[in-house]
C-alpha positions in Angstrom: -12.0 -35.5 -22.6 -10.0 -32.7 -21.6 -13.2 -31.3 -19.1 -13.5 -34.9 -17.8 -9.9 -35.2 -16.6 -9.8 -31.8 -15.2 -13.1 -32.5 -13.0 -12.1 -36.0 -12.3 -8.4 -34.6 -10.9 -10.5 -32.0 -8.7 -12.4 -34.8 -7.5 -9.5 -36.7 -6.7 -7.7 -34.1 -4.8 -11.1 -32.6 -3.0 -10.8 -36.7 -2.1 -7.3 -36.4 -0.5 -8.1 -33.2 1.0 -11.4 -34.0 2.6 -11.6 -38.1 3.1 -8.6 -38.3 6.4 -11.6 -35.5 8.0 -14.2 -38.0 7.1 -12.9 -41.0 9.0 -12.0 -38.9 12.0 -15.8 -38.3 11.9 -17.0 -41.4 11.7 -14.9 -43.0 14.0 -15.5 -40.5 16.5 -19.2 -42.0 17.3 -17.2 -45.1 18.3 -15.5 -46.0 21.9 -12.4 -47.9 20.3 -9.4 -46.2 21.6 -7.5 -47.9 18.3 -8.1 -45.4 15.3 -9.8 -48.0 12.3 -11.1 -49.9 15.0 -14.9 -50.2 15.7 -16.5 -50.9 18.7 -20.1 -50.4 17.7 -21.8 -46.9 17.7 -21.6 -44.4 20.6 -21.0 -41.5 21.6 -20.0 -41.6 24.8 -16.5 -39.4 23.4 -18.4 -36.7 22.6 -19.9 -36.6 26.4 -16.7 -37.6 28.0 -15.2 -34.4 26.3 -18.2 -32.0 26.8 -18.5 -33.4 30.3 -13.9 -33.2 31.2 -14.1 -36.5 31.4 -11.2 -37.3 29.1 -9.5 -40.3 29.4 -5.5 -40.1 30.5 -6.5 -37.1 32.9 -7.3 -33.6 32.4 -4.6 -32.8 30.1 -6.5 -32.6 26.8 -9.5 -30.3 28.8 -6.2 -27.6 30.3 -4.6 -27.8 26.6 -7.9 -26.9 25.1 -8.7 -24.1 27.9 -4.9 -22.5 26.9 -5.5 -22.7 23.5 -8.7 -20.5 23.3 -7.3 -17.9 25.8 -3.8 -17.6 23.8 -5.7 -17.8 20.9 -8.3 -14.8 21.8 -5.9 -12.7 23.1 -3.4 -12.9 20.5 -6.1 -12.2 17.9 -8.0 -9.8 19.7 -4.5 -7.3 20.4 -3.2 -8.4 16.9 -6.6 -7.0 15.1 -6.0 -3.8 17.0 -2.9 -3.6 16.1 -2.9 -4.8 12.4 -5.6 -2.4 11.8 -3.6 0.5 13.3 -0.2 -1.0 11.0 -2.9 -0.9 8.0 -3.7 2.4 8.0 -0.3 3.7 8.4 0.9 2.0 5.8 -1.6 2.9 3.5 -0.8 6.6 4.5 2.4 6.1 3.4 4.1 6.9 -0.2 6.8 5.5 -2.7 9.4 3.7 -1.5 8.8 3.8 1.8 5.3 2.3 1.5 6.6 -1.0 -0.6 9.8 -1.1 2.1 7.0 -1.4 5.3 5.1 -3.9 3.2 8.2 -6.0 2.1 8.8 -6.5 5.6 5.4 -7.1 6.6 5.3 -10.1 4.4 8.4 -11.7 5.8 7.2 -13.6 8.7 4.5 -14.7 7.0 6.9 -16.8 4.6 9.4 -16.9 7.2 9.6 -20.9 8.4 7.7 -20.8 11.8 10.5 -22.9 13.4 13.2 -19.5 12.5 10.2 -17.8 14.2 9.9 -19.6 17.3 13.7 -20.3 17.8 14.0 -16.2 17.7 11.7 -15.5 19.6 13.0 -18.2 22.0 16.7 -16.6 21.7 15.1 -12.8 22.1 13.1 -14.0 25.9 15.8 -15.6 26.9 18.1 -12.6 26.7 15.5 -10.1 28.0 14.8 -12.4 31.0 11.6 -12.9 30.0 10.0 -15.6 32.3 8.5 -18.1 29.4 4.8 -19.2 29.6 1.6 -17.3 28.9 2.9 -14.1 28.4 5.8 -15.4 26.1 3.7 -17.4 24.1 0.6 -14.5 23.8 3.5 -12.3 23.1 4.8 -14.7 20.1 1.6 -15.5 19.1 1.1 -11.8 18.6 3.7 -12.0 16.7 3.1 -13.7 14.0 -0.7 -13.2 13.7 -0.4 -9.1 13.0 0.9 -9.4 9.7 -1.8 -11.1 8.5 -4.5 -8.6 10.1 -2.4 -6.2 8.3 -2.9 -8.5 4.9 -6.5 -8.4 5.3 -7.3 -4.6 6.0 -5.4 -2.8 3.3 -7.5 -4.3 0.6 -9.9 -2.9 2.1 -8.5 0.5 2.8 -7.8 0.4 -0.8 -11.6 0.1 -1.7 -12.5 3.0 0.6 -13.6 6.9 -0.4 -9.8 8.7 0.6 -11.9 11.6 1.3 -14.3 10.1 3.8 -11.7 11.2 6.5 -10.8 14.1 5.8 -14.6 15.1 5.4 -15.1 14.0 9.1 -12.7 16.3 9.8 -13.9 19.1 8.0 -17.3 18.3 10.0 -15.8 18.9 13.4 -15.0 15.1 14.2 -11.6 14.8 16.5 -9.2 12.1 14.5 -10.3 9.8 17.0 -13.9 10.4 16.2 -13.2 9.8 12.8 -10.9 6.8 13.0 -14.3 5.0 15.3 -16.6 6.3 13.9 -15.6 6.5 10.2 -13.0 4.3 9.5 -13.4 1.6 11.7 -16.8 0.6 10.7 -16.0 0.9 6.9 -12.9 -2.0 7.9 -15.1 -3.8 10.4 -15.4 -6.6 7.5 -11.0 -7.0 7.2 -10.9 -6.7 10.4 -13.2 -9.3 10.9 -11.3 -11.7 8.5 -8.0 -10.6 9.7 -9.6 -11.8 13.4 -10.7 -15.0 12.2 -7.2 -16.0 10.0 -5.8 -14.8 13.2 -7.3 -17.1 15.5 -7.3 -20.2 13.1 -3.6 -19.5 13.1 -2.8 -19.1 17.0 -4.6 -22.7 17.0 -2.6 -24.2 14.4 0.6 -23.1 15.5 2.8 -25.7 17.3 6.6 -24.3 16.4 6.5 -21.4 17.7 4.5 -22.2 21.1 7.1 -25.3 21.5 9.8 -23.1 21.9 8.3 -20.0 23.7 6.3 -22.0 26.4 9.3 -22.7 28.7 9.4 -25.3 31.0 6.6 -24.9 33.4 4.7 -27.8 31.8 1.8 -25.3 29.3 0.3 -27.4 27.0 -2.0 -26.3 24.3 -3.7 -28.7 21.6 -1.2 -28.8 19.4 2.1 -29.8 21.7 -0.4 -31.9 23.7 -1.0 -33.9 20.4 2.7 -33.9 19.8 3.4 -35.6 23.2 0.4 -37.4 22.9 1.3 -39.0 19.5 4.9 -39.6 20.9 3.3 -41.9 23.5 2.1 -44.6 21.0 -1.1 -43.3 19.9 -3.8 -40.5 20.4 -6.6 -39.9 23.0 -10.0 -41.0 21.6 -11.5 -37.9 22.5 -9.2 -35.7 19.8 -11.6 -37.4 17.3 -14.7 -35.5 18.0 -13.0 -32.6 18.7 -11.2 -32.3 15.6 -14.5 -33.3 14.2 -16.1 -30.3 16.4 -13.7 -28.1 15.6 -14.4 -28.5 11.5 -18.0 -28.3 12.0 -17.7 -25.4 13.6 -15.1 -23.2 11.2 -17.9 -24.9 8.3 -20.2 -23.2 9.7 -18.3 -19.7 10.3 -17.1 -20.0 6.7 -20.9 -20.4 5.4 -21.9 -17.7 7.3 -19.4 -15.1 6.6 -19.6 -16.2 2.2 -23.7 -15.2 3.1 -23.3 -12.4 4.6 -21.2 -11.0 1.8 -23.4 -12.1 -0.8 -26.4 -10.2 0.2 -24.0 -7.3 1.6 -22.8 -7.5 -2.5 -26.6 -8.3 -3.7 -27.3 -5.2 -1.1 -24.7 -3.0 -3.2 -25.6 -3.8 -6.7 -29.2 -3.3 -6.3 -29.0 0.3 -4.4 -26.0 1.0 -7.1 
């Protein structure tokens, strides 16, 4: 009884989780702008948003555009830079070591509106002009800390004398930190990317306060005005449908490649 109503409440939350995706899917191969309506099968929304021709304007093509460029520059500089923060930390000892982590970990609990309204507060009195650049910059922001979260497990897992041996072998600490190092983090880093990105496209709190006025939209303040309007344009459907497929299939791809990369391991072990 007790394994029945433990798989039956999994099955009940997977259903809570998973079932509001589900009916975004299936009523994105219909035309009725109405969500719960049905029109009859099509899928003219999926060629209307591959094609830009979105119904209400271009809006939802430009707020899609800024997304993916904020969201791939902020991830790209905040891998760099997370991996750099990683290894220093992990260099470090005692108490100064759990102080730099400590603080690393505060703006990932800290409430992203307290983020963005600082952030806000901290442009505005350097002058900043707000828009791309405050946004990437903010974006930045908040994304390092998690880069930095997913390399130092890994750092922990490494030789700690496969550096100093490149050194000893006439490697430049450069060398050694591409050559060496990097390729031996390339899997955090690669997560640290990835949680990066899917954050920079989440985020709404922080881009509504740091994109100024000069009318930037990404998805998620375009739904926001969008949804304040009276309803949603019938193209987010099979783009939030897109967008899931596609981060299923990243997922399923990345859990592979670490099975045989661990399959790899055991066997040469």
């Amino acid at each position: 009884m007790k394994k029945f109503l433990a798989q039956a409440y999994l099955w009940i939350l997977l259903a809570f989780l998973y079932a509001p995706i589900a009916f975004i899917a299936i009523y994105s191969f219909t035309e009725a702008k109405a969500f719960g309506s049905w029109s009859g099968f099509s899928m003219n929304l999926y060629k209307n948003l591959l094609t830009g021709n979105v119904s209400g304007g271009n809006g939802l093509v430009a707020a899609i555009k800024n997304t993916l460029v904020i969201a791939l520059a902020a991830s790209i500089v905040a891998t760099i830079l997370g991996t750099v923060s990683a290894i220093g930390i992990f260099n470090l000892r005692g108490r100064k070591k759990k102080t730099i982590q400590f603080l690393n970990s505060i703006p990932m609990i800290n409430p992203d509106v307290i983020t963005g309204v600082s952030l806000f507060l901290l442009f505005v009195f350097l002058h900043f002009s707000q828009g791309y650049l405050t946004v990437i910059l903010a974006h930045i922001t908040f994304c390092t800390p998690y880069v930095v979260l997913s390399v130092l497990p890994r750092l922990s897992q490494l030789n700690p004398n496969i550096y100093e041996a490149a050194l000893d072998l006439g490697a430049t600490p450069s060398q050694a930190l591409r050559k060496v190092l990097i390729p031996q983090l390339r899997s955090g880093m690669l997560t640290g990317f990835i949680l990066s990105f899917t954050m920079s496209l989440d985020d709404f709190a922080v881009t509504f306060f740091t994109r100024g006025t000069i009318g930037l939209e990404t998805l998620s303040t375009f739904i926001y005005a969008d949804a304040r309007k009276g309803g949603l344009t019938p193209e987010l459907r099979p783009l939030m449908t897109l967008i899931f497929i596609i981060i299923l299939v990243v997922l399923g791809l990345i859990n592979t490649r670490q099975s045989k990369s661990k399959q790899a391991n055991h066997i040469n072990f």
